[in-house]
C-alpha positions in Angstrom: 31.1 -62.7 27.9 33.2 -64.6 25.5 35.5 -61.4 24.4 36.2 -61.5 28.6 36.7 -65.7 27.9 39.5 -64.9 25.1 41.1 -62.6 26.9 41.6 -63.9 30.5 41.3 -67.6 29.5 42.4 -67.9 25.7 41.9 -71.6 24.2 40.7 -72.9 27.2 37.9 -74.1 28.5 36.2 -72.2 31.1 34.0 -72.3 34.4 30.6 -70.5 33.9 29.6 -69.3 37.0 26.0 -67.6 37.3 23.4 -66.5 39.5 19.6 -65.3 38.9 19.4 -64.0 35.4 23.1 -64.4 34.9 22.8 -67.9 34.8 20.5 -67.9 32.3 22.3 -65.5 30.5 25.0 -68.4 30.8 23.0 -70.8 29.5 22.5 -69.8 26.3 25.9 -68.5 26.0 26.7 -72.8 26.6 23.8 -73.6 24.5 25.7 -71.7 21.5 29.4 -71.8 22.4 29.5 -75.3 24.3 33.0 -75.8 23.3 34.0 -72.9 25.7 32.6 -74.5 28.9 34.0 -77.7 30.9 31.2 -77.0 33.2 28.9 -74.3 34.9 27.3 -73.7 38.4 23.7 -71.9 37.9 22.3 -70.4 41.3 19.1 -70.1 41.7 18.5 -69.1 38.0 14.7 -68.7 36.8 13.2 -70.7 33.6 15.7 -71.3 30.5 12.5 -71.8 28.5 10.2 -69.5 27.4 7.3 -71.6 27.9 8.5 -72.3 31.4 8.4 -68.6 32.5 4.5 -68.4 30.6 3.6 -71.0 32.6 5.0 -69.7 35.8 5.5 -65.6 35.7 2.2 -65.0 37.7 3.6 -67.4 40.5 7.1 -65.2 40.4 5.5 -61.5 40.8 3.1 -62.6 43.9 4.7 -60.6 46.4 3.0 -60.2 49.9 4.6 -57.3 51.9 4.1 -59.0 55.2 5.4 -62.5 54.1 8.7 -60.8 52.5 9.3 -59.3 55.8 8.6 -62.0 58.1 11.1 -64.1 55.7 13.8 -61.4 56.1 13.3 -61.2 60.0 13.6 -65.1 60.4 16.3 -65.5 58.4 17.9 -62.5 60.0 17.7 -64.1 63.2 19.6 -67.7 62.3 22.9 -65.5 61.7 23.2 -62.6 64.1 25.6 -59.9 62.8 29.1 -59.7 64.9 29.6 -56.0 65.0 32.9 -55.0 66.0 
């Protein structure tokens, strides 16, 4: 990430954008190289601490089948597709 930083942004400060993992993966790239960053948007990223994903990996691998698909149909429904 930082060789792409030099190259498209060199000496300057950048936007970290990141989403899921990548935001995490963005964290610790702040956490080591925080001259780099002005600022960064993290979307829904998971635990930046170890002891925060102990804690809470049983909670994150629960999946019930019919839950997951009732979720998809009824957010499915709040933005019908245009098809043209």
């Amino acid at each position: 990430m930082l060789s792409l930083v030099d190259r498209v942004a060199p000496g300057q400060q950048v936007t970290l954008v990141g989403h899921s993992w990548g935001g995490m993966y963005g964290t610790s790239v702040i956490n080591r190289h925080a001259e780099q960053a002005r600022e960064a948007v993290q979307i829904e990223t998971g635990p930046t601490r170890g002891s925060t994903f102990e804690r809470i990996k049983d909670e994150l691998y629960d999946v019930n089948p019919l839950r997951e698909w009732l979720n998809d149909v009824l957010w499915s429904t709040q933005w019908p597709v245009r098809r043209i």
